[in-house]
N, C-alpha and C positions, 0 to 999 in steps of 0.2 A: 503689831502695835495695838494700841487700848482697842477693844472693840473693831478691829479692822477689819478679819474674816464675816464679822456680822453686818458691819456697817461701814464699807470704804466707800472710801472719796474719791470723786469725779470728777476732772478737770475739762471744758472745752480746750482740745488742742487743736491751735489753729491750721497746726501742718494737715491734718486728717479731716479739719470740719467736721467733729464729731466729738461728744461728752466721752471721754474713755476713762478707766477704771485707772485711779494712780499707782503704777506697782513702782516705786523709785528702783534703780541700779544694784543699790547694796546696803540693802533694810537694815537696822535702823536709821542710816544714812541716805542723807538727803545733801543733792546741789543744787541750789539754784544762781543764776547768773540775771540781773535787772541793768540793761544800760543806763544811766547816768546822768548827769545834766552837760551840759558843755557851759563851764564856768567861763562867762564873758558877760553876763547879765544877771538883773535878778530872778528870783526863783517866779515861776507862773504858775496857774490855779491848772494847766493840763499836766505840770510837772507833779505837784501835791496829789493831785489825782491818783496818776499813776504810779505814786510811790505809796499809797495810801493802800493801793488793792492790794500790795504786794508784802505790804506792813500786817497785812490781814491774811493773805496763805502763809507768813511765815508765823505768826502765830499761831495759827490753826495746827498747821503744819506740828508746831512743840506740841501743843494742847493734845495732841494725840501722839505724843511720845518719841515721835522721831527728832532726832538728833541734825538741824541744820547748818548745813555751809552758806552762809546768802553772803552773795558776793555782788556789790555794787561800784562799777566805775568812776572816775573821774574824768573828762576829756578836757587835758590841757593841752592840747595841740590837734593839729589834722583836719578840725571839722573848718574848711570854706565855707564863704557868705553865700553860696546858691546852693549847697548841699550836694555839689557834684565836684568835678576836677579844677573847678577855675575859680578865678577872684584872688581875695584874699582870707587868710586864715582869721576867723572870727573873731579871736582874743587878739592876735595883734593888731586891729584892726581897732578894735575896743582899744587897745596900749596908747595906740597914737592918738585918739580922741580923747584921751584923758590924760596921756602927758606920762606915762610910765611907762615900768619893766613888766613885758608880757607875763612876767613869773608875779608881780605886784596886783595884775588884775585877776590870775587864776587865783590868788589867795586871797583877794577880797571878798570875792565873789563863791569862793568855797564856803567861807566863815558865813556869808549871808545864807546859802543853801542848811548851812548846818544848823542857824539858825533858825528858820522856817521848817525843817524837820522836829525840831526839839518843839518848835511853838504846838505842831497839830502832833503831838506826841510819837512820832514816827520811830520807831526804833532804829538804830545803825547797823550796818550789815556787818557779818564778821570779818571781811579782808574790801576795804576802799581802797581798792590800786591805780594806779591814775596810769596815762596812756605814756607821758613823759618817764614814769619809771620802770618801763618794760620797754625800750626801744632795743633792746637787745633781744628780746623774745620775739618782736617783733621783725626785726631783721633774717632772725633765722627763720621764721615762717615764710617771710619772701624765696629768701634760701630755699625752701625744699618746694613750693609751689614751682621757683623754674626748675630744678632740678625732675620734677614728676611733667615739666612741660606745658605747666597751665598758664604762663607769664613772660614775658619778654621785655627787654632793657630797651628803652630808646633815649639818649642824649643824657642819660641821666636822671633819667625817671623810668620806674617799673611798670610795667601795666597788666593789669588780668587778662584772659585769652576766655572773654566769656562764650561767645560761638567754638571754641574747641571743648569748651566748657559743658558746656552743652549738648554737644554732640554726643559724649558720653556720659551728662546726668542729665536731671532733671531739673533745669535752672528756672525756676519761676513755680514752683511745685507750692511756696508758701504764698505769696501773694495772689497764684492762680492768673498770673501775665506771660501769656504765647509770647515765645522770640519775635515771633513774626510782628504780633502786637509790638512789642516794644520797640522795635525798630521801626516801626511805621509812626510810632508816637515820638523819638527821640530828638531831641532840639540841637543845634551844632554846640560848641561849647569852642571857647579859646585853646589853643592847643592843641585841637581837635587833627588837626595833621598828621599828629604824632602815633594815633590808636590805628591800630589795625581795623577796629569795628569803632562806630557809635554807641557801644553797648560795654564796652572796654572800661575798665575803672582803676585807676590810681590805684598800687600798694605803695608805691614813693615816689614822693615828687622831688625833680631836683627846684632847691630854693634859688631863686634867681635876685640877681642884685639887689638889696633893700627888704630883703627877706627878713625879718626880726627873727625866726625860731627854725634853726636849722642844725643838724648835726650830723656827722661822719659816717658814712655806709660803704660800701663795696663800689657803690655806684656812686659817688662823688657827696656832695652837702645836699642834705635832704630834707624833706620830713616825711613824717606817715601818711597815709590814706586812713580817713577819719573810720570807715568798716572793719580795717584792720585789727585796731585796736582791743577790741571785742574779742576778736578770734582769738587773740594771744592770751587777754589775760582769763576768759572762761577756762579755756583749757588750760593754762597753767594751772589753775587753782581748783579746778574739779574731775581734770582729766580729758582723754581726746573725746567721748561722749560722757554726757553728764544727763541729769534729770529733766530741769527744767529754765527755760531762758523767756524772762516776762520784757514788756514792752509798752509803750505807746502804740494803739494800733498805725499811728503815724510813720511808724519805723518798720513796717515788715517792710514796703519798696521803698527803696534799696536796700537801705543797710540790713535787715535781717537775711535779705534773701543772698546778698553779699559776703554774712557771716557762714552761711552753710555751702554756700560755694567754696571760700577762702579753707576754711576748715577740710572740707573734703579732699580739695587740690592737694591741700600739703601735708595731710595725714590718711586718708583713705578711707575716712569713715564721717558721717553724720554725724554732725557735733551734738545734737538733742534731742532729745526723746518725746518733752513735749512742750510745746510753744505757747505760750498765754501773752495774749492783747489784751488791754484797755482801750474803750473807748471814747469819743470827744465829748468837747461839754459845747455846752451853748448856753444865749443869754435870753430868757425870754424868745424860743423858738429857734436865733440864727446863731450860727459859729463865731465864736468867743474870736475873738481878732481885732489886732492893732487896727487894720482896716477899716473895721468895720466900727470904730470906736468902744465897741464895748468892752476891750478886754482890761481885767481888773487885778491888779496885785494884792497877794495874799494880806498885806497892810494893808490897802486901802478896802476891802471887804471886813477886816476888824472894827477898822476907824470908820468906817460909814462915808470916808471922803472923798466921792465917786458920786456924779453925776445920776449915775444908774440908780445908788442905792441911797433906801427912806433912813436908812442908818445902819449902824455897824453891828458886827455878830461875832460869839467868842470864838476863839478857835474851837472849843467843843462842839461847836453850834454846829459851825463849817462840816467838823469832821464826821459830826451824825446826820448830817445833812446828805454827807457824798455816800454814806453806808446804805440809805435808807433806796438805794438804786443800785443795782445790780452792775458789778464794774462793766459788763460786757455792752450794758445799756448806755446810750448818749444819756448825758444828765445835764437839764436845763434849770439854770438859775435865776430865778426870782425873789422880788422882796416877801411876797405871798408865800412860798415853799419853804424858803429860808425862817418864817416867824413860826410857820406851821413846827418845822422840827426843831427851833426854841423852846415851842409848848410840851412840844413829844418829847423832846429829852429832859426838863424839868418834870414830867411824870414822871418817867421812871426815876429820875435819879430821888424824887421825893417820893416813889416806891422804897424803894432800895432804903432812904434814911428812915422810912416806917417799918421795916421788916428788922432793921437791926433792935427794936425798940418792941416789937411783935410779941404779944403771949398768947399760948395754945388756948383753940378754940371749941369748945363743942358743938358750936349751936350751928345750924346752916348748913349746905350743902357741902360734903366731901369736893375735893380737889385734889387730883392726881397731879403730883410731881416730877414721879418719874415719868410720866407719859408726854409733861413740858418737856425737862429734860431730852428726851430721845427728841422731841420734834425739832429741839435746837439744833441738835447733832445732825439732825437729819438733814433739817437747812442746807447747814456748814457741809456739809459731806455731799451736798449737790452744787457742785461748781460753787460753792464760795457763797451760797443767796443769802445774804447778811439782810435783805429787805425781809424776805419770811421770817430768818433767825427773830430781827426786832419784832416783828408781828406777835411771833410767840412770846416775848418780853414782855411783853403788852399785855397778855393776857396773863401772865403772873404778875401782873403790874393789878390789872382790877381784884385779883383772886387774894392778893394780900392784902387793898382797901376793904374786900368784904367781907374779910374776916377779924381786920379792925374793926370794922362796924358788927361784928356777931352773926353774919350772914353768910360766913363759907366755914366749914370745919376744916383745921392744919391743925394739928400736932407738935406737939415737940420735935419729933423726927420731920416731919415735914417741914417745920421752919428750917430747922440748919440744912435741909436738905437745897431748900432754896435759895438761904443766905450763898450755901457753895456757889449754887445754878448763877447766881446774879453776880458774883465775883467774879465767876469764871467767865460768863459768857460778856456779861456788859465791859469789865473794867481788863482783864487776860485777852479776851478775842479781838471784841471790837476796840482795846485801845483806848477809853473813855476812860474822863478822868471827873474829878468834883473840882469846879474856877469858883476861886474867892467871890463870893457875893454875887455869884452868876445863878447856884443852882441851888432847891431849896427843901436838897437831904440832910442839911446837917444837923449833930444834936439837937442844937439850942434852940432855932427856930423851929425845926420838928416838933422838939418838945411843948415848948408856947401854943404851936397853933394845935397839939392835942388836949389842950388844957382850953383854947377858946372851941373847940369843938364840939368837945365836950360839954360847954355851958352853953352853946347852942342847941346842942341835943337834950339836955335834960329840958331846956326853954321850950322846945318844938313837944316832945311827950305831955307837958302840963301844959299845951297848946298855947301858949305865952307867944303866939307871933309876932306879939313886937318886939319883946326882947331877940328872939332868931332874928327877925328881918335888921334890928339895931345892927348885932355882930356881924352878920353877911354885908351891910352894907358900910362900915366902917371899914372891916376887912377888905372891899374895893375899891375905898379910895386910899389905901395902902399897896392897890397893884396886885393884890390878892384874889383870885377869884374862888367864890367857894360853892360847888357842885351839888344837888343834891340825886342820888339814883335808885336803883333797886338795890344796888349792892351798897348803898351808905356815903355819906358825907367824905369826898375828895376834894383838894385845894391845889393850885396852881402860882405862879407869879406870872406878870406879864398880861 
């Protein structure tokens, strides 16, 4: 791939606790597998999150040539209200509180996920398979798990044999939880009669009377076990091991560590190669939770109409806001953080509308390009650090002010070399886009404020302070702020 023998990419895999070097399966192919939402509610800011990080290796991922499969689930069935074997099934659950067909709240609530993907520009993976339309894949995978002996039928419900499981792998290898651990931690659950161990987990449940979503198996009226789902449709669509399988760090216990059990049981090999987490967010120090009041939907963080928040913020804001933190890192939300990278993304992007408009410099200090260049790539090619990546934007953010103002020499070659660097990196990688009346790269005001600039600078040379101080300060009570430094006169909004 572009550059790869010189400069490859590093992922943390979290099976190994360790940065290792990405060699995908079957160069220039790439799979990757991202669980899903469980469409029964709307989308949350830990959901955006983590579809956000992964919006960002599959990007990266092309930007250096490979060819990806990104496969992102749908869960309309299986996932219970306590995340284990008992209760009720979430969407039906959601059906009856709202008065419909369990299939009417998965496709509500699909369209609002899809919408909220489209709002923070998140791109759609190549195959959305949902858990309902693989119940045939998934049957047969129950299929060959009892068949290999890792599972056993009770009443009409299947269940995993995770102590047999165990015995001969390595059942807890990705969350790093001893059996012994987990069984001393394990809570009873309803039906719990029915499992041979406390550690035991639904691949089908039989649906019992009043069941809204249930359908025909070997074993009677069912449904899945919400882990399952995962295992069927990754390896349908990428094979029995594939590249790479992203997550919530919320999901390695259980479900992930249940995905590579499942997987193994009933095909004999490791379903992944390598494991990427995201981590939580928090508000002002504590964990983002209903509980705890503070958690906010991705509309009410726009609209500003939340309690918590002095006012609302674009989706771009939002989305440079999450980048400017390392996905691995907890990222905490504030009205202060959140204004901070309003100001930081209206630099650049009023970089970026000043470079298109940019002519070659002689005067002032040389600035290497290629050497930005490479340190973006080098970023990206270290686990993903889109915070350093931006750092380095930043500095070709001032190095093209200063050559506006006559104090850094670029080139002809230099500028197109950089228009590429800032397409590629700001609007291809990270996903960033220009919001109507939000941000203030575009021609026309670009152009304007280098025309009032400009007749503040020639004011400032014939020492005319009051004409400069005049425009500087008309231009802030216009929401404009205008800068003066070593490297020359920069403006901002806000």
């Amino acid at each position: 791939m572009a550059n790869e023998q010189e400069h490859p990419l590093f992922l943390t895999n979290t099976l190994t606790r360790q940065k290792e070097r990405f060699v995908p399966l079957q160069p220039p192919h790439v799979g990757l597998y991202v669980c899903g939402p469980t469409v029964y509610s709307d989308v949350h800011l830990g959901n955006v999150r983590s579809f956000l990080t992964f919006d960002v290796l599959v990007r990266w991922l092309r930007h250096l040539g490979y060819q990806v499969r990104y496969v992102r689930n749908i869960t309309d069935v299986g996932h219970l209200v306590d995340d284990q074997d008992a209760g009720e099934d979430k969407i039906a659950k959601r059906a009856r509180m709202e008065r419909l067909e369990p299939m009417e709240i998965v496709q509500k609530y699909t369209n609002g996920f899809h919408d909220v993907m489209r709002l923070f520009n998140i791109l759609p993976p190549s195959i959305e398979p949902t858990a309902t339309g693989h119940l045939i894949e998934q049957i047969g995978m129950i299929e060959r798990i009892l068949a290999n002996g890792y599972a056993y039928e009770v009443n009409g419900s299947v269940y995993f044999d995770v102590p047999k499981y165990a015995a001969e792998h390595a059942y807890g290898e990705l969350s790093g939880r001893k059996i012994e651990e987990q069984l001393a931690n394990t809570r009873g659950t309803e039906g719990q009669d029915e499992k041979r161990s406390p550690l035991d987990f639904a691949l089908w449940k039989k649906a019992e009377k009043g069941h809204l979503m249930h359908w025909p198996s070997p074993w009677g009226e069912g449904f899945p076990g919400w882990h399952l789902e995962c295992s069927a449709m990754s390896t349908k669509y990428l094979g029995p091991t594939f590249d790479i399988h992203g997550g919530g760090m919320d999901l390695k216990f259980p479900h992930h560590e249940c995905e590579i059990a499942q997987s193994t049981a009933a095909d004999g090999t490791a379903p992944v190669r390598y494991w990427v987490h995201g981590n939580m967010l928090t508000v002002n120090g504590r964990k983002m939770a209903k509980s705890e009041g503070n958690g906010f939907t991705p509309e009410e963080l726009i609209t500003g109409n939340h309690k918590l928040l002095e006012r609302g913020y674009s989706p771009m804001t939002v989305r440079f806001f999450m980048l400017q933190c390392h996905y691995a890192s907890t990222l905490d939300f504030s009205n202060a953080a959140l204004q901070a990278a309003e100001k930081g993304l209206q630099r650049l992007m009023a970089a970026n509308g000043l470079l298109q408009r940019l002519r070659p410099s002689a005067a002032g200090e040389p600035f290497d390009v290629a050497a930005l260049k490479a340190a973006c790539h080098a970023a990206m090619n270290d686990d993903l650090n889109t915070p350093v990546m931006i750092a380095q934007l930043f500095d070709g953010a001032r190095a093209i002010n200063a050559a506006h103002a006559g104090k850094a020499m670029l080139s002809q070659a230099d500028i197109d070399a950089l228009k590429a660097l800032f397409h590629d990196m700001l609007f291809t990688v990270l996903g960033l886009k220009a919001e109507d009346g939000a941000q203030a790269g575009d021609d026309l005001s670009g152009g304007l404020m280098d025309v009032l600039l400009g007749l503040r600078a020639d004011a400032k040379n014939r020492k005319d302070f009051a004409t400069s101080d005049m425009i500087r300060d008309k231009l802030a009570a216009l929401g404009i702020t205008v800068k003066d430094s070593k490297e020359g006169m920069t403006w901002e909004r806000g």
